[in-house]
N, C-alpha and C positions, 0 to 999 in steps of 0.2 A: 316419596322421593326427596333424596335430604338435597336443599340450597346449593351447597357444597360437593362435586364431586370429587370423589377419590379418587387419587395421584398413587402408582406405583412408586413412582421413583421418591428416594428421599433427599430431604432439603437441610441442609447444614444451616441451622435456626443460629447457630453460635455466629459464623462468619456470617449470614443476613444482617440479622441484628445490629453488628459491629459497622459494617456499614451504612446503616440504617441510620445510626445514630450520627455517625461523620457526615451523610449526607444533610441530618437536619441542621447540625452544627454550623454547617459553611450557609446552609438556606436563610438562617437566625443571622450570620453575618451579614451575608449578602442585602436580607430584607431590610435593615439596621440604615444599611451606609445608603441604599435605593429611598430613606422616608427620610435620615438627617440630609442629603447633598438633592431632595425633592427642587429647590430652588434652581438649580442647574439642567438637573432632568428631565423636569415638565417641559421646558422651553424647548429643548432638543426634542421631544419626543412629539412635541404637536410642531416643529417645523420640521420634523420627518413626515408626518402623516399630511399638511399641508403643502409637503414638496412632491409628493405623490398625487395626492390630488388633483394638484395643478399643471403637472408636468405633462395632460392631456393640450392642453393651451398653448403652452414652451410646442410640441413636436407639430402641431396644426400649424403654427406660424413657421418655425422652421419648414413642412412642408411645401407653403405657400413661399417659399424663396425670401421670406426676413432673417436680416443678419442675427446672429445669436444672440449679441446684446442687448439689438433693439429686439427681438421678442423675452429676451430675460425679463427687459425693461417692462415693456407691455404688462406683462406676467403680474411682473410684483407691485405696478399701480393698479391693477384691475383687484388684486387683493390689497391691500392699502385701501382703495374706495369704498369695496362691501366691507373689513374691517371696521374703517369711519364711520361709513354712514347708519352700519348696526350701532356703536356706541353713540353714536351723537342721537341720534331717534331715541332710541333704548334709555336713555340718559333722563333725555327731555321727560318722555313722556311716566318715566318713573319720579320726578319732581313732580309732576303734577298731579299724580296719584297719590303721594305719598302727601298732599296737600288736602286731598281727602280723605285717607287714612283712618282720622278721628270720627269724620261722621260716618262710615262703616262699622267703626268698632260702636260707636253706639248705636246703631241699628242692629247689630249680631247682640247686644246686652239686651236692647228691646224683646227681640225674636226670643232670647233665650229663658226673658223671663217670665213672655207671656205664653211659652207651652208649660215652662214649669207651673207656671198660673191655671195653666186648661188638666194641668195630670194631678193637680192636687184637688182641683175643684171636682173631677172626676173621681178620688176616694184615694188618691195614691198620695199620702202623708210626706210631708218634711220636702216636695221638691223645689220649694221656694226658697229654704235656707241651703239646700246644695244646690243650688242653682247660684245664691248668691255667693257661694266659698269657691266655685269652681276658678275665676280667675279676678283679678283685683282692677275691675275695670277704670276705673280712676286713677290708678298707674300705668296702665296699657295706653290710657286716652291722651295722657300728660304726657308720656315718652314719646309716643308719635308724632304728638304735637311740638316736641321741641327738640325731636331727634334730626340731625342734618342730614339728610340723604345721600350726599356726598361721601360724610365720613361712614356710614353705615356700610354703603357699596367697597368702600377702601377697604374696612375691616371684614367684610367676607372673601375679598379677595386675597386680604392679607393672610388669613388662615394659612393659606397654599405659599404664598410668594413672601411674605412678611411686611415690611414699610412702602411707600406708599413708590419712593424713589427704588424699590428692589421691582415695585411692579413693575414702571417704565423700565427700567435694565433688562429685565425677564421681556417682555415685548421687544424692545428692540434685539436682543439675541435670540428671538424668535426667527425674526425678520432675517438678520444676518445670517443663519445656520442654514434658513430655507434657500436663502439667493444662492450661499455654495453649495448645497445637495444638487437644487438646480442646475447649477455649472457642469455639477460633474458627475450629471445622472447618466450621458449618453456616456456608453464605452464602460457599464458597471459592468456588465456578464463577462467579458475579456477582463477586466482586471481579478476579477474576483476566479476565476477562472485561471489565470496563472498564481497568485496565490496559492491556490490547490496545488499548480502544478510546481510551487518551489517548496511544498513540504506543510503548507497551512492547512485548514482549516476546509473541509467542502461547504462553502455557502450558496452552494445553487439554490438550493431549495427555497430562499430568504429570495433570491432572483424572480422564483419561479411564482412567489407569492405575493410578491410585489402589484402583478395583473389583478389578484384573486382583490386585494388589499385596498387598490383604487377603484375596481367595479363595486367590492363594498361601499368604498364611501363616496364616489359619485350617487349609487343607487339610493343611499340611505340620506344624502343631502339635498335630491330629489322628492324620496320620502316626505321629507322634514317640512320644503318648503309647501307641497302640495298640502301639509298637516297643520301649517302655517297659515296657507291664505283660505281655507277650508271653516278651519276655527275663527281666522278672523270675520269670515264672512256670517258665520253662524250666528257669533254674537253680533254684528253690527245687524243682524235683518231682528235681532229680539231685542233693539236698542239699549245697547250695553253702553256704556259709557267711555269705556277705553279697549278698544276690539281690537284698535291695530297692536298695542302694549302685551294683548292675549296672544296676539296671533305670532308676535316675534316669541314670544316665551314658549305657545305651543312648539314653534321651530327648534328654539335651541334645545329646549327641553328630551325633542323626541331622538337625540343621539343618545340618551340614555336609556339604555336598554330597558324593560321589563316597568319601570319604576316612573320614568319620565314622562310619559303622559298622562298618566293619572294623577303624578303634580302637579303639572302643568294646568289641570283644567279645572284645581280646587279656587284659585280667586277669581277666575269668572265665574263658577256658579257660587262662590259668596258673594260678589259682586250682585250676582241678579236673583239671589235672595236676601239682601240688604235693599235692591233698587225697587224691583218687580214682585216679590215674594214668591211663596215654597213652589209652584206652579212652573217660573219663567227658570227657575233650579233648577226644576227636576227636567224642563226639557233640553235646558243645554246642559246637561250633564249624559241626557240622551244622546244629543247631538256629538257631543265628545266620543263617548263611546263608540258609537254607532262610526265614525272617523275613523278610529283608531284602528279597530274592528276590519271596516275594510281595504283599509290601506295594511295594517300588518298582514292580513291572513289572504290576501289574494293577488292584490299588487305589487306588492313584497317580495313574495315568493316566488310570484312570473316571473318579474324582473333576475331575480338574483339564483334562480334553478334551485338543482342541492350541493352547488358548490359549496357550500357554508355552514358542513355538517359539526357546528360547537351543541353539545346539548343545550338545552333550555336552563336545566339545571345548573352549568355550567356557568351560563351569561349572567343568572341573577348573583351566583357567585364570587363572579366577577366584578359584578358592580360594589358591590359587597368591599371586596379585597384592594382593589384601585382605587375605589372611595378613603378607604380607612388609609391607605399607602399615601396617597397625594393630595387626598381631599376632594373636596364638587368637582377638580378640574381634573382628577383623574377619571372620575365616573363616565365623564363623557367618551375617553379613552378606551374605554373598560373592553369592548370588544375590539378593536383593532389592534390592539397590545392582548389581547386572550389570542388571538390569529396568530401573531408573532409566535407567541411563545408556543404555541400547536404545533408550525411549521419546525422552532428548535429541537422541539420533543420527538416531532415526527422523524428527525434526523439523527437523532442519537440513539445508537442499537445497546446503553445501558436504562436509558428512560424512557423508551418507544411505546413502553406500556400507558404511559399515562396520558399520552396522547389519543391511543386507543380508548380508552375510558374519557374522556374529555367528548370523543365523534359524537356525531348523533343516533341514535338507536330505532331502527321503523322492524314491524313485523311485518314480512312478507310469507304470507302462503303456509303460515304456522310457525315459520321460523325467525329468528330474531337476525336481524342484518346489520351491520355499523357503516354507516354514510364514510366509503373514503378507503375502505379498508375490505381484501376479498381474503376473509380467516381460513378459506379452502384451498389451500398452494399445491400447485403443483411443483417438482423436482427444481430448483434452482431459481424460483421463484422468492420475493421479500415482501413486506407486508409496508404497505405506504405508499402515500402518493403526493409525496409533496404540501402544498396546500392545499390543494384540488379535493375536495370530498366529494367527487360525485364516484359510485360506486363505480367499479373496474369490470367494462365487458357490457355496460347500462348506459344507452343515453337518454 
């Protein structure tokens, strides 16, 4: 049975194509101006995502009968605090690590020359001289030693944002973009909703994904912290030396999809196989896993149903794509900017396919199903549901 089934009807290859081409043409533009004006659009797009988030806060205190301002107010020092107090810790306790930095690397040049020491002495030729080629540790050791931590952190940042004064700018129109979304989240579905009705644009669906958008990332900032004090507890009972530094890095880490905790968890187990050797490694690197493990594949999934039908395939492609678009700081983005653009997809009856391909794919009962989308219509019936992927007719 061939992959492919055949289609009676036929397809004008000439006009597909021609389109095809205009569509990638305007994609090449589009993707161009989205990676040159990245300095404007990161800021906006994570105090989009942060005005969502917190807008559960903003409508608690307005329920509780505070004045607007004063809970705007509330709102955006309770983010200004955990903002702070992540960068001020974060900060700290990476000078201090970066102050041992040299005597790790030479503990990792130790490690590495006495297995190459134990595989040659066992009958496997030359692993003493590539062992010594592999990196130039006396310039590793120098640079760490005299590299300022400071401007190190500015220059990864700068990747994304540029000088050091474009970062502060980019933070503070952070701040600013989120306080007006804030302002003028109540009364979006009416506005947007006449819109439509003066001849624009339908953006319900962007309304309706909005719910879907913020139970993601409440649940997954839940996630993160439970990943967070989990890990740090792990390494501090196998006396790691800097657990809470792990434990903020496992946090931020784990909003990147697919990739970020298994980063996340390579300097502590170098850490304690430079401190502890191959033993106190191998078991928090169990420990890691084993975290990971249960929180992605069961706590995860409780929490968040199958509303959140993105394939697998999809996410790491995503990190992939936002990564390369805006840099580390899009990565973190990667899936809630992939939801966005589903919900665009799922709304346009020329693109609506590739939203369909994007869902996620389960086999039921022999048959193959897409999380979001019921492909057996009846008379008058459309295929979509918004952002909502839980299957239609399924609860």
């Amino acid at each position: 049975m061939s992959l492919f089934q055949e289609h009676d009807r036929t397809v004008d290859w000439g006009r597909k194509g021609s389109q095809a081409v205009v569509t990638l043409a305007c994609l090449f533009v589009v993707l161009t101006g989205m990676k040159i004006t990245a300095g404007v659009l990161v800021p906006v797009a994570y105090a989009f995502f942060l005005a969502i988030l917190s807008y559960p806060l903003v409508r608690w205190l307005r329920l509780h009968r505070v004045p607007a301002p004063v809970a705007l107010g509330i709102t955006m020092l309770v983010n200004l605090a955990v903002l702070a107090g992540l960068i001020t810790v974060g900060v700290r306790l990476l000078i201090n690590f970066w102050a041992d930095l040299p005597r790790y690397l030479r503990g990792l040049e130790r490690i590495l020359n006495d297995t190459a020491g134990w595989l040659e002495a066992n009958g496997i030729v030359g692993m003493k001289s590539m062992a010594a080629g592999v990196f130039d540790w006396n310039t590793l050791i120098g640079y760490a030693a005299q590299q300022d931590v400071m401007k190190t952190l500015t220059g990864l940042v700068g990747s994304t944002f540029g000088t050091l004064a474009t970062v502060l700018a980019s933070f503070i129109m952070t701040l600013i973009v989120m306080m007006f979304i804030l302002m003028e989240a109540r009364g979006t579905h009416s506005r947007l909703q006449a819109v439509n009705l003066s001849g624009g644009p339908d953006l319900s669906g962007l309304v309706r994904s909005a719910d879907d958008i913020q139970k993601y990332l409440g649940v997954k900032t839940l996630i993160s912290v439970l990943t967070g004090v989990l890990a740090g507890f792990w390494c501090w009972f196998f006396d790691l030396r800097y657990p809470l530094l792990w434990a903020m890095l496992a946090f931020l880490f784990n909003f990147i999809p697919a990739v970020g905790s298994t980063a996340a968890s390579i300097p502590a187990i170098v850490e304690a196989l430079v401190q502890h050797g191959p033993t106190h490694a191998v078991i928090i690197g169990i420990g890691y896993g084993g975290i990971n493990f249960c929180l992605d594949n069961f706590v995860q999934p409780t929490m968040l149903g199958n509303r959140f039908g993105i394939s697998p395939l999809v996410v790491i492609l995503s990190v992939i794509f936002w990564g390369w678009l805006w840099g580390p700081l899009g990565m973190f983005l990667a899936v809630p900017l992939t939801m966005v653009l589903k919900v665009l997809l799922d709304n346009s009856a020329e693109f609506q396919w590739i939203s369909v391909a994007m869902a996620k794919k389960k086999v039921r009962h022999g048959e193959v199903e897409v999380a979001g989308y019921d492909l057996h219509l009846n008379d008058g019936e459309t295929i979509g549901s918004g952002a909502s992927t839980e299957i239609p007719g399924h609860k």
